[in-house]
N, C-alpha and C positions, 0 to 999 in steps of 0.2 A: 504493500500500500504506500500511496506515494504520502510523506509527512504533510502536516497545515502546517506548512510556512510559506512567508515570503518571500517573493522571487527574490528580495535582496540578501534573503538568509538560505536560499537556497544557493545562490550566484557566491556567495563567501565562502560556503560549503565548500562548490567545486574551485574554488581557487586554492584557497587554503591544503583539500585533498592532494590537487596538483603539484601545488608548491612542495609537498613532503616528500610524494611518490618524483618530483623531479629531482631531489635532494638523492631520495635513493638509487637514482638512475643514473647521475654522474658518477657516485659512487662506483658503483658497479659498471662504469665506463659505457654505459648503455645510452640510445640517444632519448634525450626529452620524448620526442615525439610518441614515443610507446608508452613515456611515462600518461601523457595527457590522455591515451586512447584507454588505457586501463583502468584512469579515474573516470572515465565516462560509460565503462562495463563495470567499476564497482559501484559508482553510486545508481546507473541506472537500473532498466530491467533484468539485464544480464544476472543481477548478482542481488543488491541491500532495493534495489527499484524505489528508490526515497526520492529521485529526479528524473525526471522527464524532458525531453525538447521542449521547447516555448519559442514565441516567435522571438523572442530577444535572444537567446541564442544562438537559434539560427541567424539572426541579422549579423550579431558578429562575427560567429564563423563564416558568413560569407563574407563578412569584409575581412579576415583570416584570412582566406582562398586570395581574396584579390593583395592584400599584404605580404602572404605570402610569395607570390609571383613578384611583386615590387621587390620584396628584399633578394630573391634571386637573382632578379635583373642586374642591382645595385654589385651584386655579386662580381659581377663577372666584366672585366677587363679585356675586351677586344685584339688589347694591343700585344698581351700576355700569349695569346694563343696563335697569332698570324703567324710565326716562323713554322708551325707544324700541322697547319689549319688543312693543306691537302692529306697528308697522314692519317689527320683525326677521322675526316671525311668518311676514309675508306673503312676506319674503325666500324667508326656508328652507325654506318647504313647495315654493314655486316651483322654488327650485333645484333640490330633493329629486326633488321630481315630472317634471320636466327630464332632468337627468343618468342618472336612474333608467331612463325613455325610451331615453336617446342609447346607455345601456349595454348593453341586454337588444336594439337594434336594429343595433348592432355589432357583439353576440354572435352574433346569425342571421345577419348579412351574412358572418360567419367560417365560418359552417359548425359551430357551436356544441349543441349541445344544447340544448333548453329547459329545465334545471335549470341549467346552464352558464349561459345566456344570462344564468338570473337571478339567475346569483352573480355574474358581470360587472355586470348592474343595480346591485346593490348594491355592489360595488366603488368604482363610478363616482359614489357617491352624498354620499360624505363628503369633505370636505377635512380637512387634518392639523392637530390642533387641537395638539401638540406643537411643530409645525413653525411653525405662523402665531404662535400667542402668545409663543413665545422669541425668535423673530425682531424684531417688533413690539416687545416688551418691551424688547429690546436698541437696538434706534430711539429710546427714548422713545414710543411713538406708539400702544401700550396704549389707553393714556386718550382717545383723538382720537377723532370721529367715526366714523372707516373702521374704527377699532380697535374701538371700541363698538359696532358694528354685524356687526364679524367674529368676535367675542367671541361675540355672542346667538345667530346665525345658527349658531358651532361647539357649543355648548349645546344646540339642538334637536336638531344631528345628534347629539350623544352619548349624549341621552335615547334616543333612534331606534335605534339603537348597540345600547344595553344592551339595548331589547328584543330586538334580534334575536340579540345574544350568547344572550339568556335560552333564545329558542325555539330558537336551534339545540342548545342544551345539552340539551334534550328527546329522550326515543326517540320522539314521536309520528310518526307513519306516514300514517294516514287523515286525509282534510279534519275528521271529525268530532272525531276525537284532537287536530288542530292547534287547533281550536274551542277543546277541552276546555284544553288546556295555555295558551293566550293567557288565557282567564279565569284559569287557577289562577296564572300570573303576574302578572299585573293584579294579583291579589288581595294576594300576597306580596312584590311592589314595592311597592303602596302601604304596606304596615304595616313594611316594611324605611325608606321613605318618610318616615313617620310617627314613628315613634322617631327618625329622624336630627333630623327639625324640634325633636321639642319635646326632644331632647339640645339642640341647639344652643341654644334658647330659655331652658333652665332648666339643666337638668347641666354641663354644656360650661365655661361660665362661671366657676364655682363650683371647677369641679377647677383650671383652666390659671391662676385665678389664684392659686392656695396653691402649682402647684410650679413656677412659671417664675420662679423666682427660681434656682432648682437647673438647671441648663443638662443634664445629665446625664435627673435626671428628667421633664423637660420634653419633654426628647426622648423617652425612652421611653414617656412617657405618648400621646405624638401615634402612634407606632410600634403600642402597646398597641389605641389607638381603630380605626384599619386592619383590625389581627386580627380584631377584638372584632365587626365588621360582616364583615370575610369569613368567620367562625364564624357566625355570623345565618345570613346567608345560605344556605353549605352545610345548614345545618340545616332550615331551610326550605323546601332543594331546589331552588333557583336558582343562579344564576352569581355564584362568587365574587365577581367582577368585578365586579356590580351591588350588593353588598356595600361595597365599596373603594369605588368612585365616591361613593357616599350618606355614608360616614365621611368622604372628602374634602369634598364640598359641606358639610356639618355644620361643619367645622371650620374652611371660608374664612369665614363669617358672624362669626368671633370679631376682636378688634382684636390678638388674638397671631399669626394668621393667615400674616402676611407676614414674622415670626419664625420660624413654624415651615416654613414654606416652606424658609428659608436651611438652617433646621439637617436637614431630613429630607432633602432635593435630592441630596446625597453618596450617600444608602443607596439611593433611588429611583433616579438617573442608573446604578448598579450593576445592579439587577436588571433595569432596562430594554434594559441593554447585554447583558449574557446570553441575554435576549428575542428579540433582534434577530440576535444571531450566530448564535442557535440555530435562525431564522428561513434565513439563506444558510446553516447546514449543512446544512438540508433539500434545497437545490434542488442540484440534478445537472445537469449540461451541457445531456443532453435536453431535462431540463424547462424551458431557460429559451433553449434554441433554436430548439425544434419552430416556435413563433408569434412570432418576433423578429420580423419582417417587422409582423403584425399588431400587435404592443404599440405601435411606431415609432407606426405609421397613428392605432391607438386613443389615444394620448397627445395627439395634434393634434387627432384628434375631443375628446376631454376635454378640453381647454383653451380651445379657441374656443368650447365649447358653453357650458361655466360662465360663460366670462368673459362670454359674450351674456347670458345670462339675467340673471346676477347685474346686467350693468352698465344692461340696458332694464327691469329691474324694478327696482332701485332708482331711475331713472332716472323712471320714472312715478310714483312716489310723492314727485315733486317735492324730491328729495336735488340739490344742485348737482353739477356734471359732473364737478369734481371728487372729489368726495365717490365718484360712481358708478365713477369708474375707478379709485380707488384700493382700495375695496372688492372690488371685481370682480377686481382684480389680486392681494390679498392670498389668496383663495381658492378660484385655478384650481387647483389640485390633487389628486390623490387623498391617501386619511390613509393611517397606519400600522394604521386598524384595517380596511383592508381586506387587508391579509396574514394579520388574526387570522381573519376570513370565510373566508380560503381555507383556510385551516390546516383551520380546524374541516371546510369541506366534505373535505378531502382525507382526516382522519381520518373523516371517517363514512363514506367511500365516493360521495359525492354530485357530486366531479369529479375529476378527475384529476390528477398531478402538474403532464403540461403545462399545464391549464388554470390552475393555483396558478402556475407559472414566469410564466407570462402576465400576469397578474395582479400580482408580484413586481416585471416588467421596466418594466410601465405606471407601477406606483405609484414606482420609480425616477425613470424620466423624470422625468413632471410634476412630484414634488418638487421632485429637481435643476434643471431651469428656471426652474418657479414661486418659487423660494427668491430668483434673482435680480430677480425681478417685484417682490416686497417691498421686498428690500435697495435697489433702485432705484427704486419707484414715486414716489416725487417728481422722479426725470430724467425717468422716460418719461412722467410727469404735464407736463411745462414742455415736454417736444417736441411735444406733441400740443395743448398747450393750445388753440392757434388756431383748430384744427381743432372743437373741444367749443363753442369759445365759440358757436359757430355752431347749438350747440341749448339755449344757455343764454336763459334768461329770467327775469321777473320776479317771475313766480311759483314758480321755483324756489329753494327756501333751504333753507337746513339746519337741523336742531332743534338747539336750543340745547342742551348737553351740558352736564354738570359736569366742566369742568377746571381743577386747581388752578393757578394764575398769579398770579405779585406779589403772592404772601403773605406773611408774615412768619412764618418755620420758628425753633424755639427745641430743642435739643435738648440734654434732661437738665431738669427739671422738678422741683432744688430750691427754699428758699429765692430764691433770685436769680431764680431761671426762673420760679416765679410771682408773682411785683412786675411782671416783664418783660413776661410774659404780658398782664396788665392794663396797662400801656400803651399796647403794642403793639396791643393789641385797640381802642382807642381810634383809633389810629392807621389799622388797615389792614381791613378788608373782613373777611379769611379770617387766622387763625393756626391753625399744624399746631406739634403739641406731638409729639417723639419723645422716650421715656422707656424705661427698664430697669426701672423699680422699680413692681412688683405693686400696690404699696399705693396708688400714684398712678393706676390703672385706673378707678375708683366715682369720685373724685373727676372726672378727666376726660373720664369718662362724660355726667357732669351738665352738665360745663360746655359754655360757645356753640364749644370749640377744637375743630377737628380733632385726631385722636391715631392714633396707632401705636405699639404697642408693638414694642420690638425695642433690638439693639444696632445702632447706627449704621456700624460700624463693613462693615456686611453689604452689600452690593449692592444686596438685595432691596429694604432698609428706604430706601437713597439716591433708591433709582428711584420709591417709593411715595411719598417726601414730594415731590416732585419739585424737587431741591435745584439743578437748573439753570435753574427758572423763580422760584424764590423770588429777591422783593425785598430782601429786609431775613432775616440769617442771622445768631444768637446761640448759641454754640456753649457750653457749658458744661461738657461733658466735658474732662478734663484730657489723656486719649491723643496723644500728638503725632500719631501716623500717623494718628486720625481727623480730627483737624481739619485736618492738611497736606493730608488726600482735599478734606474741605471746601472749603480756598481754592481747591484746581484745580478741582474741581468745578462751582463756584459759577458764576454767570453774572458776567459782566466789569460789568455795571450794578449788580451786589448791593451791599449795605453788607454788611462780613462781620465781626462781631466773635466773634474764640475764646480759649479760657484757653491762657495757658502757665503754665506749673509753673518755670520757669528763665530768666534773662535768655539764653539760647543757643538756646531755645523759642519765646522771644516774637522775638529776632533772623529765626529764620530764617519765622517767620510771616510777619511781617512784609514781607520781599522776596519772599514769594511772594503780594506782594498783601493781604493782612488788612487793612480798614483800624484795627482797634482789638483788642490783645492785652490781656488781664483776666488781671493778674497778683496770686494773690491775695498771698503774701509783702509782695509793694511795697503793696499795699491796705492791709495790716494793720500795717505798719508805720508806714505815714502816719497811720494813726486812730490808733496807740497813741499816738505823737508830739502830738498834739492834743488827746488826754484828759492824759497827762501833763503836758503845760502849763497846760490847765484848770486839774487839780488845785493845781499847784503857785500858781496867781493867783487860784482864784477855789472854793473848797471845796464852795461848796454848788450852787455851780452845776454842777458834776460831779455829785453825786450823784440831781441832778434827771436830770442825762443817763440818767447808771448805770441808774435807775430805768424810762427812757425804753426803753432799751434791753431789759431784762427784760422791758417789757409787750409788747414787739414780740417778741419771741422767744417767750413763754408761745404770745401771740395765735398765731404762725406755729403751734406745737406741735398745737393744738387743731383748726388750719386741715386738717392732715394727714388 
């Protein structure tokens, strides 16, 4: 019996549930998302049936769905994947074409429908582009090879994705009508498409850098741009959700990008938890017992079958064996947008709850497994090694990738940070410059540095400069707790110079490794001491300084 409370003590209920079961799910290196699907089979009918769907939840897990896709988009870096974008190509249509097979001939072997069959096809078709790039990200291991190659390959499926969100959002009925409605999607993707590019190119730029300076506006503004494409959209008569993904992609292309990631992550991780609870409040004991037997079976066809494809096709395309199994292991999985497939077929009538339970139980599993394939793909890469060597050769190598190493990271990009800059740039191959302040965007636009904009102080911004491969680290924010992350942070080879503000600041820098704390007080005290002496022995040779000093100051001003 579902309790007499109110939706607002029901709504804390599943937050609070969530929040625990998400607690225990990192724990257990497990991803959220199974966390939130669980609190919505234990509080619903599945299990204690104390909560129910309402329209308020469904409203925000649809605006989940469309968040979701936004933060994907926001994901993914263009520029990151072009050196091996023909490669990935051949990847993903393989696996696509593959699994899609494995899926619709599992379905017939179940005793399946053929409309069934080929919602299981597509099921089986996507791996979890949530689940792989947080995991990954969380490794470091984004930026790697396997990562850049699981990155491209989860991009084709998402394009793939949004069509098929598009055509199921359709009443078309007849092959003719499906005809009809793929063009008139085509047509409405491309020009939702189109605007996103030339925002990004010309618009984009121009707004985020007048209000990121406003932490408030900045955020609402990236919030604003979301809407603003899933209102396109609707209007246009397509899936919100194709909307939201194309405002995310628009907006990864920007260098605030991985600033805005940190600050919007809070509002997205919410609606995507509501998404997902509201996901297990759907399913019923029935629905997710009737084919328990089969999802078991189907979970082991889906994983041997990806990890084949994936690891003998990249494997031909002369990637080292490395490279093939670790890729291959990061994206055995079903995604979370095949619950959004069943959803839809279930709402239109096109399968049925148990075939949705089914489907629910599957995309469980292989996450839950495949999540420790990732977390561990470098053990079960070293167990097996012996075994790979054995199809390695010499004509197999890997493409040379862009990954950032033994650079020299400067962060905060005043006066000081750019003299440092030009040193350093002498000195080292690659400098990554992280900065706060807008007006430093156009300048280090121009210049040979790497840049990111963001506060350092973020996760997001630490992981993108990649501050445990950097050589040479010049800290020039004054926050203690940013630069105490820095020294732990930093790699034990780094030279690591950061500002203290207090002899009690530079102390405890210090014992945690710093080799050089930049005290400005003590700095300015030393100079004044040395112009004062000047002055008092030598009058005019001061004022040549004094002078010296103005035209380096003017100069900096102008430099700005």
């Amino acid at each position: 019996m579902l309790l007499a409370a109110s939706w607002a003590q029901n709504f804390a209920l599943m937050i609070i549930t969530a929040a625990v079961l998400g607690a225990v799910a990192r724990k257990t290196k497990q991803p959220t998302v199974i966390a939130y699907i669980i609190t919505g089979l234990l509080l619903g009918p599945f299990f204690l049936d104390i909560i129910a769907e309402t329209e308020g939840t469904k409203l925000l897990g649809e605006l989940g769905l469309s968040f979701l896709l936004f933060l994907i988009g926001l994901e993914i870096k263009l520029d990151e994947i072009r050196e091996i974008f023909s490669e990935v190509s051949v990847i993903a249509v393989a696996q696509i074409s593959v699994s899609a097979v494995l899926g619709y001939l599992a379905g017939q072997a179940f005793g399946f429908s053929f409309i069934e069959s080929v919602f299981v096809a597509a099921s089986f078709t996507f791996s979890s582009t949530a689940v792989v790039v947080k995991l990954l990200s969380s490794k470091d291991e984004i930026s790697t090879l396997p990562g850049k190659i699981g990155v491209g390959v989860l991009l084709i499926q998402d394009v793939v994705v949004v069509l098929l969100l598009a055509l199921l959002s359709t009443s078309a009925s007849t092959p003719s009508q499906i005809v009809a409605s793929i063009a008139e999607i085509a047509v409405m993707i491309s020009v939702i498409a189109g605007v996103s590019y030339l925002s990004s190119e010309k618009l984009l730029p121009r707004v985020f850098r007048k209000v990121s300076e406003n932490r408030q506006a900045f955020f609402i503004h990236g919030v604003t741009w979301a809407f603003l494409f899933i209102t396109l959209s609707d209007s246009l008569g397509v899936s919100t959700e194709i909307g939201a993904f194309f405002a995310g992609l628009s907006l990864a292309q920007l260098p605030y990008s991985h600033e805005l990631i940190e600050e919007i992550r809070p509002l997205t991780d919410f609606f995507m938890a509501v998404f997902f609870i509201n996901i297990g409040l759907g399913l019923t004991g029935n629905a997710l017992s009737t084919y328990m037997v089969e999802a078991f079976v189907a979970a082991s066809i889906l994983m041997i079958g990806k990890f084949a494809v994936l690891f003998f096709t990249i494997d031909r395309l002369k990637f080292t064996p490395e490279t093939s199994l670790k890729s291959a292991l990061n994206l055995s999985q079903m995604s979370e947008f095949s619950l959004i497939l069943g959803s839809l077929g279930v709402s239109k009538g096109l399968i049925s709850p148990e075939i949705f339970g089914f489907i629910s139980l599957t995309m469980i599993i292989t996450v839950g497994f495949s999540s420790y394939f990732i977390v561990f793909n470098e053990k079960i890469y070293r167990r097996f090694e012996h075994l790979l060597a054995r199809i390695d050769s010499e004509a197999k190598k890997d493409v040379d990738v862009d990954v950032l190493e033994d650079h020299a990271l400067i962060i905060g990009y005043d006066f000081i940070g750019r003299r440092s800059a030009e040193i350093l740039d002498d000195a080292y191959e690659r400098v990554m410059v992280v900065d706060r302040n807008s007006n430093n965007v156009n300048r280090l636009s121009r210049s040979s540095y790497e840049y990111i904009y963001g506060d350092f102080g973020h996760g997001e911004i630490r992981n993108a400069s990649q501050i445990d491969k950097a050589d040479f680290i010049l800290s020039l924010v004054p926050d203690i707790n940013v630069n105490r992350k820095i020294v732990e942070e930093a790699s034990p080879e780094a030279a690591v110079f950061v500002k203290g503000d207090s002899l009690e600041d530079a102390t405890e820098l210090y014992d945690l490794g710093a080799h050089y704390v930049i005290q400005k007080n003590e700095l300015v005290g030393e100079k004044m001491g040395e112009y004062l002496k000047l002055y008092l022995e030598d009058e005019e040779l001061f004022h040549e300084e004094v002078k010296r000093d103005k035209e380096r100051i003017e100069w900096g001003d102008r430099s700005v």
